[in-house]
VOZA-146949 format. One line per 10 residues: their letters; for each residue x, y, z of N, C-alpha, C, O. Coordinates in steps of 0.05 Angstrom, whole numbers, plus 5000, padded with zeros to 4 digits. Example, Ala and Ser with C-alpha at 12.3 -4.5 7.8 and 13.67 -1.06 7.14 Angstrom:
residues 2
as = 5264:4886:5156:5246:4910:5156:5264:4934:5156:5285:4934:5169 ~ 5257:4955:5142:5273:4979:5143:5258:5001:5157:5268:5023:5161
***
This chain:
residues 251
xxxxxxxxxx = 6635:8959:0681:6610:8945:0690:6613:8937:0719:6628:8920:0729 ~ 6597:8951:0730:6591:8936:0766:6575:8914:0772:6554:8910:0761 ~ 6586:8900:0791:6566:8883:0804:6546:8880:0801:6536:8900:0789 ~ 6524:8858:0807:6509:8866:0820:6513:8869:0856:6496:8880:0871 ~ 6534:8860:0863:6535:8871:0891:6544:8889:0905:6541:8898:0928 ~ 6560:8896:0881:6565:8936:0889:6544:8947:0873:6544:8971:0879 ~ 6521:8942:0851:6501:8962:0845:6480:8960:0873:6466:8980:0878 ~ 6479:8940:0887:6462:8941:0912:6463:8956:0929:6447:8971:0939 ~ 6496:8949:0935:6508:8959:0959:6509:8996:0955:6506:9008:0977 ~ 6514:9016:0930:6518:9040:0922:6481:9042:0929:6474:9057:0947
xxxxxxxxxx = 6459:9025:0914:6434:9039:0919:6430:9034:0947:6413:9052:0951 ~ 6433:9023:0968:6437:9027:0995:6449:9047:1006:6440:9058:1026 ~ 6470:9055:0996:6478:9082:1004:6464:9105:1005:6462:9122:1022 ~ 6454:9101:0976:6446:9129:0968:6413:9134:0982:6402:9156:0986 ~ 6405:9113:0986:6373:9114:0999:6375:9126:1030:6357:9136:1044 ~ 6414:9120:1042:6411:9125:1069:6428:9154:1071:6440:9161:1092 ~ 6427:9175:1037:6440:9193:1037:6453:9198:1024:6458:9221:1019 ~ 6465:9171:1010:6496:9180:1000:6490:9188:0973:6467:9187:0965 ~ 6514:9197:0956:6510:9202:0923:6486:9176:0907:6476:9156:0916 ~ 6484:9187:0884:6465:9170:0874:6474:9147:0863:6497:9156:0857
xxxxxxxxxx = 6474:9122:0855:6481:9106:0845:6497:9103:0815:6476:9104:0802 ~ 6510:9101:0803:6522:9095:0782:6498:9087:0764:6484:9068:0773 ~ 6490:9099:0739:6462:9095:0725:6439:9104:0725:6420:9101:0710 ~ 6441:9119:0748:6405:9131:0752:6404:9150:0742:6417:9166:0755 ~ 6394:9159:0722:6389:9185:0710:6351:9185:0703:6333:9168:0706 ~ 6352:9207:0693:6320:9215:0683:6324:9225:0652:6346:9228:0641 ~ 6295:9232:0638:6293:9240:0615:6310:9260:0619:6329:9261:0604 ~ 6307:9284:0640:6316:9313:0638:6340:9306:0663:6331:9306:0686 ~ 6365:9301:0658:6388:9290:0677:6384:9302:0701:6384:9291:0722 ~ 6381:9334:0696:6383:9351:0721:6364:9343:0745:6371:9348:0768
xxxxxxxxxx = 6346:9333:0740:6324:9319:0757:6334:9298:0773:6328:9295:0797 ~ 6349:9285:0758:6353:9247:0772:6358:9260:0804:6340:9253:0819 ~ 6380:9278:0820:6381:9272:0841:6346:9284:0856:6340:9280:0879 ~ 6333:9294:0842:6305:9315:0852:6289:9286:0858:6282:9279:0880 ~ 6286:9269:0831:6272:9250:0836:6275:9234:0852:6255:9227:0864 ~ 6305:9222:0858:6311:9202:0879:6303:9209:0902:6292:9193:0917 ~ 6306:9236:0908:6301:9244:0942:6275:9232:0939:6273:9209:0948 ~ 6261:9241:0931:6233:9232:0931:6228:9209:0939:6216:9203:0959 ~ 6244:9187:0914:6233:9161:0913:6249:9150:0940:6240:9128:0948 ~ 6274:9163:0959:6286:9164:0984:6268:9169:1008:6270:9157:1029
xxxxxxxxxx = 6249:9192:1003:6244:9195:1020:6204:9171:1030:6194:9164:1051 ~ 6198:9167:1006:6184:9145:1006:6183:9116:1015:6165:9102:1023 ~ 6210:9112:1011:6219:9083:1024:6221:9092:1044:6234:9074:1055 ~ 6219:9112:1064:6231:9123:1090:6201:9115:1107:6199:9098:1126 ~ 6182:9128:1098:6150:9140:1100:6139:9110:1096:6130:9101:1117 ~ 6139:9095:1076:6122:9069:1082:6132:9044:1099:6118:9028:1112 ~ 6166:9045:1096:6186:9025:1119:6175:9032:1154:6172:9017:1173 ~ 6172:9061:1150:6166:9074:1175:6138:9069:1189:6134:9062:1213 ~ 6120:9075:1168:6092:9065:1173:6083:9031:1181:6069:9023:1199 ~ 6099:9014:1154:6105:8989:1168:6103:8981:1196:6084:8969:1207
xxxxxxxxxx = 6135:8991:1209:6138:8994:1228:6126:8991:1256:6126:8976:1275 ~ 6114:9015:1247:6090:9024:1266:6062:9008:1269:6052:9007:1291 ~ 6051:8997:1247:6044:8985:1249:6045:8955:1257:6024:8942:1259 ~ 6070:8942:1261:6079:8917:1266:6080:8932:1296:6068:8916:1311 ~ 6087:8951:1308:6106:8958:1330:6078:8978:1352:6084:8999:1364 ~ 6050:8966:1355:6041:8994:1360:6044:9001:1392:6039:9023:1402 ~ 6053:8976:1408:6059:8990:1439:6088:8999:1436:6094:9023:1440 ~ 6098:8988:1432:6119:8998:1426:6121:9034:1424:6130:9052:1438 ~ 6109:9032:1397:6102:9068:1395:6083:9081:1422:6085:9105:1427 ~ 6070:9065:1434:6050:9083:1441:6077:9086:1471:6079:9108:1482
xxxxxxxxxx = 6093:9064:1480:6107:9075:1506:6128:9083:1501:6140:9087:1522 ~ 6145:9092:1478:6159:9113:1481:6141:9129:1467:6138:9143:1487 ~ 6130:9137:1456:6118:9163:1445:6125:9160:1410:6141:9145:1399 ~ 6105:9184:1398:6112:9179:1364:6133:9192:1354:6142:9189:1332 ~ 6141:9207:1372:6162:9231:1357:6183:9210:1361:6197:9206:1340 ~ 6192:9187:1391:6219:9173:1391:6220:9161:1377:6239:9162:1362 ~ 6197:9141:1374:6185:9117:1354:6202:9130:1329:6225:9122:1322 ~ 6189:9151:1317:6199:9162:1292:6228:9166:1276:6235:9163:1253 ~ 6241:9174:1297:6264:9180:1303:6280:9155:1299:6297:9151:1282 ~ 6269:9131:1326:6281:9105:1324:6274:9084:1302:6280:9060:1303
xxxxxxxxxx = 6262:9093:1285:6255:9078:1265:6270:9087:1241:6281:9072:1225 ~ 6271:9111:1240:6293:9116:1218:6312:9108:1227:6323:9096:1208 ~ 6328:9106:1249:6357:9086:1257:6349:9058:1245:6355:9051:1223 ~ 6337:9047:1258:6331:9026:1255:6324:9009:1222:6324:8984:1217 ~ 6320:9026:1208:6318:9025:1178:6341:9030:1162:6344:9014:1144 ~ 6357:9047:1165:6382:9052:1156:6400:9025:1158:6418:9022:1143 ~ 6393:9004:1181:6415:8983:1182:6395:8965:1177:6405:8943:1176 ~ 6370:8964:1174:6359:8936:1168:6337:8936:1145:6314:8926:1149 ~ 6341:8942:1130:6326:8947:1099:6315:8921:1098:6326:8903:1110 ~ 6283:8915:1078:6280:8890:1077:6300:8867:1061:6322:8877:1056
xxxxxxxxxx = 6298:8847:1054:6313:8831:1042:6287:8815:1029:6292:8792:1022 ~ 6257:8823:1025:6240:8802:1019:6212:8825:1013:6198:8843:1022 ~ 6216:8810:0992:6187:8830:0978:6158:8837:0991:6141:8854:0990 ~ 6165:8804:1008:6137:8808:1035:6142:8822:1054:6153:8810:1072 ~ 6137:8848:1060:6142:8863:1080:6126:8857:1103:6121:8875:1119 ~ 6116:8829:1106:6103:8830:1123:6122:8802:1146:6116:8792:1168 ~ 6142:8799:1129:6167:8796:1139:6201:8795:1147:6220:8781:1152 ~ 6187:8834:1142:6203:8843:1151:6198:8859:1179:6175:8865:1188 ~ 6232:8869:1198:6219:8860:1228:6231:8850:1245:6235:8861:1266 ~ 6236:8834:1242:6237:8805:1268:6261:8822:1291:6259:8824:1315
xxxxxxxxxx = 6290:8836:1266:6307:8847:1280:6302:8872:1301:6320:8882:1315 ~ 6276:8880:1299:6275:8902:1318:6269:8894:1348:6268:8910:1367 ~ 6266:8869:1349:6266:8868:1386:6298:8864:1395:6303:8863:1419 ~ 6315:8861:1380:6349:8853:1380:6359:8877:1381:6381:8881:1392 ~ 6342:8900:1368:6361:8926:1362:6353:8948:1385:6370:8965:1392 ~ 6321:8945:1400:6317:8951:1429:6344:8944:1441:6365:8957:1442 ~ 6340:8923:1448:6359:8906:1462:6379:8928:1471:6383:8934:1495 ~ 6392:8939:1446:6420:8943:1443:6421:8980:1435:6440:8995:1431 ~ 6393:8984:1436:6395:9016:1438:6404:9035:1456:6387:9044:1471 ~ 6417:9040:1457:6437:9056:1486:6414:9073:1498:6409:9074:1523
xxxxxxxxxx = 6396:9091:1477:6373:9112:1499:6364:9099:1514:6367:9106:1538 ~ 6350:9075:1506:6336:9052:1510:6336:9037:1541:6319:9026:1555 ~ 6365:9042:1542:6379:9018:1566:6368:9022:1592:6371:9007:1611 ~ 6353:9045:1592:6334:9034:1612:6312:9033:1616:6301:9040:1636 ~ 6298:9017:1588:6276:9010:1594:6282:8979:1575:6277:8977:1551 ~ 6293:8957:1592:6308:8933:1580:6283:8916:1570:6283:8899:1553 ~ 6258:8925:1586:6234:8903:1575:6227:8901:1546:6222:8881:1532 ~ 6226:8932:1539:6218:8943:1503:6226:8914:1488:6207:8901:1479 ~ 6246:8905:1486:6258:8885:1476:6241:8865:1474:6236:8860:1450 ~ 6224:8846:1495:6210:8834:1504:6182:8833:1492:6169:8816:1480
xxxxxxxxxx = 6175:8861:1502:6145:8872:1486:6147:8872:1447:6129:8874:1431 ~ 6165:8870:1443:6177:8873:1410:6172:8849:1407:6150:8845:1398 ~ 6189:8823:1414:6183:8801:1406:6154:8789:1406:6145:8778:1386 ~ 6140:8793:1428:6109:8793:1430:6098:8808:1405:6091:8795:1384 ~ 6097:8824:1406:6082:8839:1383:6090:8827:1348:6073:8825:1330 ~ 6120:8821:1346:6125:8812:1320:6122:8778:1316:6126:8764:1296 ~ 6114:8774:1346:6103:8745:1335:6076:8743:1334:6068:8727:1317 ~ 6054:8756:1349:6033:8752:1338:6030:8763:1306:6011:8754:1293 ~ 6049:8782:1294:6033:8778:1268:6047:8755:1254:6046:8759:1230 ~ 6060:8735:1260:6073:8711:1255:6048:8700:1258:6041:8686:1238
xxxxxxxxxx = 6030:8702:1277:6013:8681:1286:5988:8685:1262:5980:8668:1246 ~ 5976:8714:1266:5956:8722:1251:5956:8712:1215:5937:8705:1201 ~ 5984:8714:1210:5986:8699:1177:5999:8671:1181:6009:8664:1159 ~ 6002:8658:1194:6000:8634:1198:5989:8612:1182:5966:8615:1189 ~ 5988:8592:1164:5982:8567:1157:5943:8565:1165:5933:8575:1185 ~ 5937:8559:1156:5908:8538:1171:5917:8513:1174:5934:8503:1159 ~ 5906:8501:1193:5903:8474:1202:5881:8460:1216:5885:8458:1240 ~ 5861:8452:1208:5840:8434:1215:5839:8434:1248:5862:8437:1257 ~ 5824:8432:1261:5831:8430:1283:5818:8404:1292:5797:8395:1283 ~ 5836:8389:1315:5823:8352:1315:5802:8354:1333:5807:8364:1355
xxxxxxxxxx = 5768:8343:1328:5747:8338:1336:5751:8328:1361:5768:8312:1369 ~ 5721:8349:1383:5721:8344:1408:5721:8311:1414:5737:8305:1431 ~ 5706:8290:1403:5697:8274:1394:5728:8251:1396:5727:8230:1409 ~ 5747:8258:1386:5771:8243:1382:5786:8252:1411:5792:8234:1427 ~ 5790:8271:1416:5798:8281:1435:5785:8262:1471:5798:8250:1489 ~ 5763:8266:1469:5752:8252:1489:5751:8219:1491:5753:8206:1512 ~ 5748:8210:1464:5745:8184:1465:5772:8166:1460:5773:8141:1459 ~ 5796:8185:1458:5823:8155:1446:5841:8155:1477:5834:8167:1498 ~ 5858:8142:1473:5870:8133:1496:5899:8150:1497:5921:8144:1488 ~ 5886:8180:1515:5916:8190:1523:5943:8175:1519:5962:8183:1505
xxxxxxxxxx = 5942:8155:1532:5969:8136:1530:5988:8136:1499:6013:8138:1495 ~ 5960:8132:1472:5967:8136:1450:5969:8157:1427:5983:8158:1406 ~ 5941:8178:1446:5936:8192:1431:5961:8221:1420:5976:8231:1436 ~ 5961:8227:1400:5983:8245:1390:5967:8264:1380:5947:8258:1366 ~ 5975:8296:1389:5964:8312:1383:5982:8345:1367:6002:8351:1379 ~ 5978:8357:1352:5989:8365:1337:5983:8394:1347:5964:8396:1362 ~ 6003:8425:1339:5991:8453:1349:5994:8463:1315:6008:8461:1295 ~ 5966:8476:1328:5970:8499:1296:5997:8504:1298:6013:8495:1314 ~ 6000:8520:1277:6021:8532:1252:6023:8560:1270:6044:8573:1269 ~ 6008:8566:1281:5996:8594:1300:6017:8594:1325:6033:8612:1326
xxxxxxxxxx = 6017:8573:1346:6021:8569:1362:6052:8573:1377:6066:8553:1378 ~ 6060:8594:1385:6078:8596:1399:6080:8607:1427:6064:8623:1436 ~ 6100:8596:1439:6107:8604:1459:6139:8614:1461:6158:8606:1446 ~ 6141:8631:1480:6163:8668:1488:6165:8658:1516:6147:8657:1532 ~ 6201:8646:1520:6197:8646:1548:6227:8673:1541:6247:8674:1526 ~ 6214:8694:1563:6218:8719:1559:6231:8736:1589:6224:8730:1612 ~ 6249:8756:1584:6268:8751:1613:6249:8776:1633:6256:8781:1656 ~ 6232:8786:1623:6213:8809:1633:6181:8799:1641:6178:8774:1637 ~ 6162:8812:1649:6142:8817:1650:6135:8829:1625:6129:8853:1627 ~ 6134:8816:1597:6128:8835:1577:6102:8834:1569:6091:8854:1560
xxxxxxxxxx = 6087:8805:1572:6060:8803:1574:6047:8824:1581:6038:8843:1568 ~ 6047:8816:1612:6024:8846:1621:6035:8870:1616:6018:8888:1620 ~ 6062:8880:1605:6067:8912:1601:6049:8914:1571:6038:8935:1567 ~ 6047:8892:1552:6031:8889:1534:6004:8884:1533:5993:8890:1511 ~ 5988:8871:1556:5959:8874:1561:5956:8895:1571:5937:8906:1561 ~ 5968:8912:1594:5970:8934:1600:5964:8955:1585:5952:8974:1595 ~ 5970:8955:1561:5969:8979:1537:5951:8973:1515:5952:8984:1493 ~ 5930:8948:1525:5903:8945:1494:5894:8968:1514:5902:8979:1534 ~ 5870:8967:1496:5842:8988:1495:5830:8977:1519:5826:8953:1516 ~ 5822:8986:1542:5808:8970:1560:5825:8965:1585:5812:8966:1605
xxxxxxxxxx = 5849:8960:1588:5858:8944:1613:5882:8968:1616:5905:8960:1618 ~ 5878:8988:1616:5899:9012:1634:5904:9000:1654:5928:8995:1657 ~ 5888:8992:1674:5900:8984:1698:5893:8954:1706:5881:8946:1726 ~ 5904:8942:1686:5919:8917:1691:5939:8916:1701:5958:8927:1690 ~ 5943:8903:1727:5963:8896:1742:5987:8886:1726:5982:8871:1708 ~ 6010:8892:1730:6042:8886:1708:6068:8873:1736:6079:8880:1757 ~ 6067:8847:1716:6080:8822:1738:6103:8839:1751:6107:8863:1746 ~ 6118:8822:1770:6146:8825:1776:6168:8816:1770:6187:8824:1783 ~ 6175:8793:1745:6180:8776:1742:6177:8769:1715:6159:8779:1702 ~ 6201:8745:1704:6197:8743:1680:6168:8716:1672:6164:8694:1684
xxxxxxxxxx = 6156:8726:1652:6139:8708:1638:6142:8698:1618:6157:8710:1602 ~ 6130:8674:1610:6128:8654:1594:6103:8660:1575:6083:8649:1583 ~ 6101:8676:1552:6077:8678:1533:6070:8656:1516:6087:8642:1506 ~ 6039:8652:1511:6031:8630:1497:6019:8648:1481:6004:8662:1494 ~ 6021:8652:1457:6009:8667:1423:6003:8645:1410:6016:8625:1405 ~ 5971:8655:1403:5957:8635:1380:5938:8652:1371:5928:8669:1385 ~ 5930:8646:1341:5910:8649:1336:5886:8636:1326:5882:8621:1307 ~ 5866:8645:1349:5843:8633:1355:5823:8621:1333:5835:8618:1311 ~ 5794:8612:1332:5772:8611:1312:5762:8636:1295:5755:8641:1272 ~ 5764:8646:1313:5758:8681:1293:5779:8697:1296:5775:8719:1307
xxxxxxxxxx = 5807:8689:1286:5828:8702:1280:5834:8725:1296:5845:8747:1291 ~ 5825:8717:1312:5831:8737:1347:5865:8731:1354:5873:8710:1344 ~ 5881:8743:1367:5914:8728:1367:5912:8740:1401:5907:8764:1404 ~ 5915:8726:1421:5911:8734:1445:5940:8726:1455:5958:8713:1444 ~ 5939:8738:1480:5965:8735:1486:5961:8731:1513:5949:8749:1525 ~ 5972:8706:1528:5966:8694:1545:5991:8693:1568:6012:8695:1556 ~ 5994:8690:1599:6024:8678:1614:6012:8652:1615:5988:8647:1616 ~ 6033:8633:1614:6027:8596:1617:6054:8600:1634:6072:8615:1630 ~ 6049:8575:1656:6068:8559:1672:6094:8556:1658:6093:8556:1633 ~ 6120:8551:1673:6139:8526:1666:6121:8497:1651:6125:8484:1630
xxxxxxxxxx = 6107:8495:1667:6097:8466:1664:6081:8468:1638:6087:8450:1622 ~ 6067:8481:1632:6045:8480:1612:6062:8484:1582:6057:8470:1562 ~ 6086:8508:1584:6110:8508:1565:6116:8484:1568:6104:8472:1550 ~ 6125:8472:1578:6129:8441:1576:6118:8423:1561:6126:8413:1540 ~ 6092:8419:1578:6075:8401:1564:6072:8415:1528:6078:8398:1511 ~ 6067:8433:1521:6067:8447:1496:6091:8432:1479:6086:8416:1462 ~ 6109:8437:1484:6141:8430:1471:6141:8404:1471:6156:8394:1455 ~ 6122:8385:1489:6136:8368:1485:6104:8352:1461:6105:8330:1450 ~ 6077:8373:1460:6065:8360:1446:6071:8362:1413:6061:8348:1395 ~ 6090:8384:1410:6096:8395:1384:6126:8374:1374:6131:8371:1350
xxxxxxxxxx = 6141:8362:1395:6154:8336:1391:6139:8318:1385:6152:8302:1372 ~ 6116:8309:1387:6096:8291:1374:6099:8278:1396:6116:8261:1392 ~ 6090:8276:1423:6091:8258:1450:6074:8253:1455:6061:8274:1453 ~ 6052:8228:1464:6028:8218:1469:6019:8250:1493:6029:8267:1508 ~ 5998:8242:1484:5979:8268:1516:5993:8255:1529:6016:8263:1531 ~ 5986:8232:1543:5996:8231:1569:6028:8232:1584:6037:8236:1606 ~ 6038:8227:1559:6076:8234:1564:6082:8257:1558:6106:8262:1561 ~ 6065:8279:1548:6078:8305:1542:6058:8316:1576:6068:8336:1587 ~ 6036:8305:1589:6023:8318:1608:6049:8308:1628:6053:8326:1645 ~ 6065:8288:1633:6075:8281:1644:6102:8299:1651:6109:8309:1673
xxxxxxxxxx = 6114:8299:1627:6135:8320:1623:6128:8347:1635:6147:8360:1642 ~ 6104:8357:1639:6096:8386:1654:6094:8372:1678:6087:8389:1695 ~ 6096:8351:1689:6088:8341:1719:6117:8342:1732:6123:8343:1756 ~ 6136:8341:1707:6163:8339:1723:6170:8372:1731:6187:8379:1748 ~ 6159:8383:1720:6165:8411:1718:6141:8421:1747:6151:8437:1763 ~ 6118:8413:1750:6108:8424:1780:6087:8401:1785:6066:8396:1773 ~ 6096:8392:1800:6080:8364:1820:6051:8359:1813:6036:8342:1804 ~ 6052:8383:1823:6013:8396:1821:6000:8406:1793:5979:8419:1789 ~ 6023:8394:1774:6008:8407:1749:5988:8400:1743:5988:8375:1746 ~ 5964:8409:1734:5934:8401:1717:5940:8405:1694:5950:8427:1693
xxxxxxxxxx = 5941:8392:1668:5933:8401:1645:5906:8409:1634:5901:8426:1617 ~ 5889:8392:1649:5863:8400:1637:5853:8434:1624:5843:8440:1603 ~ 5862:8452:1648:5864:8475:1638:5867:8489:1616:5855:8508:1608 ~ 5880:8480:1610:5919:8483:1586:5898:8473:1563:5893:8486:1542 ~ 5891:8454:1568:5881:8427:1535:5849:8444:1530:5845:8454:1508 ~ 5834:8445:1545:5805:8463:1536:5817:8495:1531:5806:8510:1514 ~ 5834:8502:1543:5839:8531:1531:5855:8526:1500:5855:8545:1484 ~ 5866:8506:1495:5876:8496:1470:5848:8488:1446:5844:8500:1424 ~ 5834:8469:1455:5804:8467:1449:5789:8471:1433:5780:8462:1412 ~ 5787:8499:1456:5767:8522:1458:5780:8539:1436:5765:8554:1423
xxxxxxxxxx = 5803:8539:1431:5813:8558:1417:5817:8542:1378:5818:8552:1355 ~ 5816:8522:1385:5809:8511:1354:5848:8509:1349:5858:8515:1328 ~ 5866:8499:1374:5890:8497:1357:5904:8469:1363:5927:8463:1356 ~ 5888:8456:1374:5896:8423:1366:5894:8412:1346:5873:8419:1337 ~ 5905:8396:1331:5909:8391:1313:5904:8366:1306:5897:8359:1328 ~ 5902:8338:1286:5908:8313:1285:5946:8314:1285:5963:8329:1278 ~ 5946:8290:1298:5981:8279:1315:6001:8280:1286:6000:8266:1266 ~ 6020:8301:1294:6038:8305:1274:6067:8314:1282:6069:8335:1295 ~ 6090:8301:1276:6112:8319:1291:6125:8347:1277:6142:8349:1259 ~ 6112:8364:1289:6121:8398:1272:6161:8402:1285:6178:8393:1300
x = 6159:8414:1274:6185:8423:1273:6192:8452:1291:6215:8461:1291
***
């Protein structure tokens, strides 16, 4: 009698090739290895499609045939661990990273994390968003304000933003920074997930409103970061976007 962590570890093998597992047979025996390929080559085809779909600049700047190629690598060592395949993932901006073809194009990495956090963002929690009404009328000094469940920010060692606005439908020739940026990912009122560059300062002020810091001590905290900071900007594009929250300290 085996494991269950050598019956795992043998059907891992065999999905990435190896003999078939101890137990798998069919009605007609001769079949079992006919069938497995199959049911092998299926987990290959929808992991892959996944993929691609979590990954689509990605695919579109190296091309489908590398994509293809690098996804079957990439699957062989990172199989899901969670029935939600819709979180599975996260490891492929780590495995860019560290792709030797890859090494010189170091941003891919960058554009990966972007992309696998907006669909972080897109299935995200709901959260009420706190009335213009409260917002205008309480006293910065006290007031505490909360970020969607949506809301993150990527301070990121590339220009991966614009190599990623660069490649929607529409902005071919969007200008692509020189320099590393700071991404702000949320998703909006109509489940739009945009992808934004924000300041030092505005990352700031953000971090420090998700510590649960009055407006005016988390606007403050971005003032230490650039003299000249405005938040106003920052807080109606937050707003406008429906991801303020009533005052809560998130984690």
């Amino acid at each position: 009698m085996t494991s269950h962590h050598d019956t795992l570890a043998a059907f891992d093998r065999a999905l990435n090739g190896g003999p078939l597992p101890h137990g798998i047979t069919a009605l007609d025996p001769s079949e079992a290895e006919q069938r497995f390929n199959i049911y092998r080559n299926n987990v290959m085809v929808s992991l892959s499609e996944a993929l691609t779909a979590r990954y689509p600049v990605i695919r579109r700047l190296v091309g489908d045939d590398f994509f293809g190629a690098m996804a079957r690598v990439f699957i062989e060592h990172h199989k899901p661990t969670s029935p939600v395949l819709q979180e599975w993932g996260k490891e492929f901006a780590i495995f860019l990273d560290r792709f030797s073809p890859l090494k010189e194009y170091p941003y891919l990495g960058d554009v990966a994390r972007i992309e696998y956090a907006r669909g972080v963002a897109f299935h995200a929690a709901d959260a009420a968003p706190i009335e213009a009404s409260t917002l205008s009328s309480a006293n910065p000094e006290t007031l505490r304000m909360g970020l969607h469940p949506s809301v993150q920010v990527l301070k990121l060692r590339y220009a991966a933003v614009s190599i990623w606005q660069r490649n929607q439908p529409g902005f071919e020739t969007h200008p692509i920074g020189r320099s590393a940026e700071i991404a702000l990912i949320l998703r909006d009122r109509i489940f739009d997930v945009p992808v934004q560059v924000i300041t030092p300062a505005e990352a700031e002020m953000l971090k420090a409103l998700r510590e649960g810091r009055p407006l005016a001590s988390a606007a403050a905290s971005g003032s230490l970061q650039d003299p000249m900071f405005n938040p106003q900007p920052l807080l109606v594009n937050l707003m406008q976007a429906g991801v303020l929250t009533e005052g809560s300290i998130q984690p």
